[in-house]
C-alpha positions in Angstrom: 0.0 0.0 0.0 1.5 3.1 -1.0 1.3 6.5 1.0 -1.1 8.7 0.1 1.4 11.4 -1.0 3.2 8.9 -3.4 -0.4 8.4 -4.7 -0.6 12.1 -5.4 2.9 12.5 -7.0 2.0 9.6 -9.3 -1.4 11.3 -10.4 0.4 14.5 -10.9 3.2 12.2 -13.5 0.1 10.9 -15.2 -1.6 13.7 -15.9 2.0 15.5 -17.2 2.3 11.8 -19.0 -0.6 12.4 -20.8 0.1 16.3 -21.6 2.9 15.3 -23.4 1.3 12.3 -25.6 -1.7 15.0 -26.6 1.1 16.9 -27.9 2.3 15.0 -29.7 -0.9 13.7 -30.9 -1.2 16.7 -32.4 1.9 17.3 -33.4 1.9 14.6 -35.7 -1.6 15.8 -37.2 -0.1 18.3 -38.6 2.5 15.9 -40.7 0.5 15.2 -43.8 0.3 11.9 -45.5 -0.7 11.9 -48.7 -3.8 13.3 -48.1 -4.9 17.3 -48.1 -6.3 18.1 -44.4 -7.4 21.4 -42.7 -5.4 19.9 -39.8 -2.2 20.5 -41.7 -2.7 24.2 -40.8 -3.2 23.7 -37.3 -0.1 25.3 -36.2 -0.4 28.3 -38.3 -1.0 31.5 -36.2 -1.8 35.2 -38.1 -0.5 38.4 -36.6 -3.3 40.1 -36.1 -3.3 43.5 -35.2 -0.7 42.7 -32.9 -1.5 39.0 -31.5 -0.9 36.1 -32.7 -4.0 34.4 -33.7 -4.6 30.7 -35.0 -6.2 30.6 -38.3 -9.0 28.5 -37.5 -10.1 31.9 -35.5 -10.0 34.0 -38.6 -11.0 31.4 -41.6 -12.7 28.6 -42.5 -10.5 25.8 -43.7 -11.6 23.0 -46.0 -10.5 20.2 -47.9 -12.9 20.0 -51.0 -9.8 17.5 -52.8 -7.6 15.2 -51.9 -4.8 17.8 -53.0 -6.5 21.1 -52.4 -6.8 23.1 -49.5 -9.4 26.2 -49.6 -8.8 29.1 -46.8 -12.1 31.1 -47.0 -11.0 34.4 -44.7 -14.3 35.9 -42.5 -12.2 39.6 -43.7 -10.9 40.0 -46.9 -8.6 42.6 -45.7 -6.2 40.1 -43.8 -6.1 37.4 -46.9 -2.2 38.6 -47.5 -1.4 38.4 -43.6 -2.8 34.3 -44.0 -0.9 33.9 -46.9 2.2 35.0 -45.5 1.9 33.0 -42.4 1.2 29.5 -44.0 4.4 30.5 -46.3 6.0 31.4 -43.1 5.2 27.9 -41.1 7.4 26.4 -43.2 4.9 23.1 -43.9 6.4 23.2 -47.9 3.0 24.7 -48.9 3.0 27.2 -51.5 -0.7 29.1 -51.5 -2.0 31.5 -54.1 -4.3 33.9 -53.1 -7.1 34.7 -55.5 -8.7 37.7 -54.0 -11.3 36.2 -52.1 -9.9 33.0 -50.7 -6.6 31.3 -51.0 -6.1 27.8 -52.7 -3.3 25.7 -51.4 -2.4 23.0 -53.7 -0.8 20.0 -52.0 1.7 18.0 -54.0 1.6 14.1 -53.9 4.8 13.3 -51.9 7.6 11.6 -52.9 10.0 9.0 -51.4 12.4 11.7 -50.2 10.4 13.8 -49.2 8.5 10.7 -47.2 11.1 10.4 -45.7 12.1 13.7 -44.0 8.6 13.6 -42.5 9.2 10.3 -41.4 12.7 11.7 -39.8 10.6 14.7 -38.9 8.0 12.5 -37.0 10.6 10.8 -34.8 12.2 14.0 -33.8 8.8 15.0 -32.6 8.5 11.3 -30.7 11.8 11.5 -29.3 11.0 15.0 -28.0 7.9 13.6 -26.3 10.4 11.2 -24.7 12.0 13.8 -23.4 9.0 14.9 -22.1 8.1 12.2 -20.6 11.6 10.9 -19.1 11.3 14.7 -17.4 8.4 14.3 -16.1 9.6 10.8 -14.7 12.9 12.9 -13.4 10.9 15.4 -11.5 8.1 13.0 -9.9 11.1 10.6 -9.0 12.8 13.8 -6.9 9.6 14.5 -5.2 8.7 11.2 -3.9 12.3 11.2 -2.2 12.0 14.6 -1.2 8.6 13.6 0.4 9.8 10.4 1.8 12.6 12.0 3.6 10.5 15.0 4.8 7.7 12.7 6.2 10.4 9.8 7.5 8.4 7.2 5.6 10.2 3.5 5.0 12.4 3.1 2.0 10.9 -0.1 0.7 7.2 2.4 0.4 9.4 5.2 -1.6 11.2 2.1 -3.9 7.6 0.6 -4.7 6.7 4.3 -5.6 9.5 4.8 -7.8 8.7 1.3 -9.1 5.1 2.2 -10.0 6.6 5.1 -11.6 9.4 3.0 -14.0 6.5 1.1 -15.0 3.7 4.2 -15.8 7.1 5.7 -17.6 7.8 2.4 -19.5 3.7 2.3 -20.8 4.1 5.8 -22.5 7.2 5.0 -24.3 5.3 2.2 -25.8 2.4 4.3 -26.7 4.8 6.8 -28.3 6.6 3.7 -30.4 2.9 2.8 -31.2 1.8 6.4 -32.3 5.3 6.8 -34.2 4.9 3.4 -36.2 1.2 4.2 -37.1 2.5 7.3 -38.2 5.4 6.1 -40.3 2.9 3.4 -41.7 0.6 6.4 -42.8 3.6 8.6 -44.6 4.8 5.5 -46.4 2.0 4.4 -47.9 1.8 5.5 -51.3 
């Protein structure tokens, strides 16, 4: 039976655990794979008067193709400041703006360029590793910090740091999972 503070310590990893897979959940949405996708501009953020704004506040984004991306802006006026930020994300888009909207073709990908997003994928899992070996780091200092501060046994704050190997082994695997999904996707032609 663990103390209740090593409970509390472990919850807190999770929840940081699971921060960090989200992330990279969505990081990896916005990797395309072969497909057109309004996710693919996810990341994008406008300067807007002076903020930075995500796009999906400003336009509405569709996919009517399976290589075509349509940006229809709610103000005409800041169709140039769009254009320049998706050209500025650096996603190897190249829009045209047409006065009204802007039409973003999206070229079929080939095996190179499969491949950087492949490379491109694993740097954003390994990252998440990172994440997640920090989080592991931090929880790990706490439950001795605690176990020392409220002179509880050793063997309680080993089965702790135990529980927390194992929850820190289980998100590595569901980051392998995620990244071999993902590599599966890009790949496929």
């Amino acid at each position: 039976m663990l103390d209740e503070e090593f409970e509390l310590i472990l919850e807190d990893a999770k929840e940081h655990m699971d921060k960090s897979l989200d992330h990279l959940r969505i990081e990896l949405n916005t990797i395309r794979a072969g497909r057109a996708t309004p996710s693919m501009l996810d990341t994008v953020r406008v300067d807007y008067y002076g903020s930075s704004t995500p796009l999906s506040q400003m336009a509405s984004v569709s996919a009517p193709q399976p290589d075509l991306i349509v940006v229809q802006p709610w103000e005409r006026s800041v169709l140039g400041d769009i254009e320049r930020a998706i050209i500025a994300g650096n996603l190897g888009l190249n829009p045209s703006n047409d006065g009204s909207m802007i039409r973003i073709p999206v070229p079929a990908l080939n095996e190179e360029r499969r491949r950087d997003l492949v490379k491109s994928a694993k740097s954003k899992g390994e990252d998440a590793k990172i994440s997640i070996r920090n989080v592991r780091r931090h929880a790990k200092d706490n439950i001795k910090k605690t176990q020392e501060e409220e002179h509880l046994s050793e063997d309680m704050r080993y089965h702790a740091e135990g529980k927390l190997q194992e929850m820190t082994d289980a998100y590595v695997k569901k980051i392998d999972a995620i990244l071999e999904r993902k590599e599966a996707e890009i790949m496929e032609v």
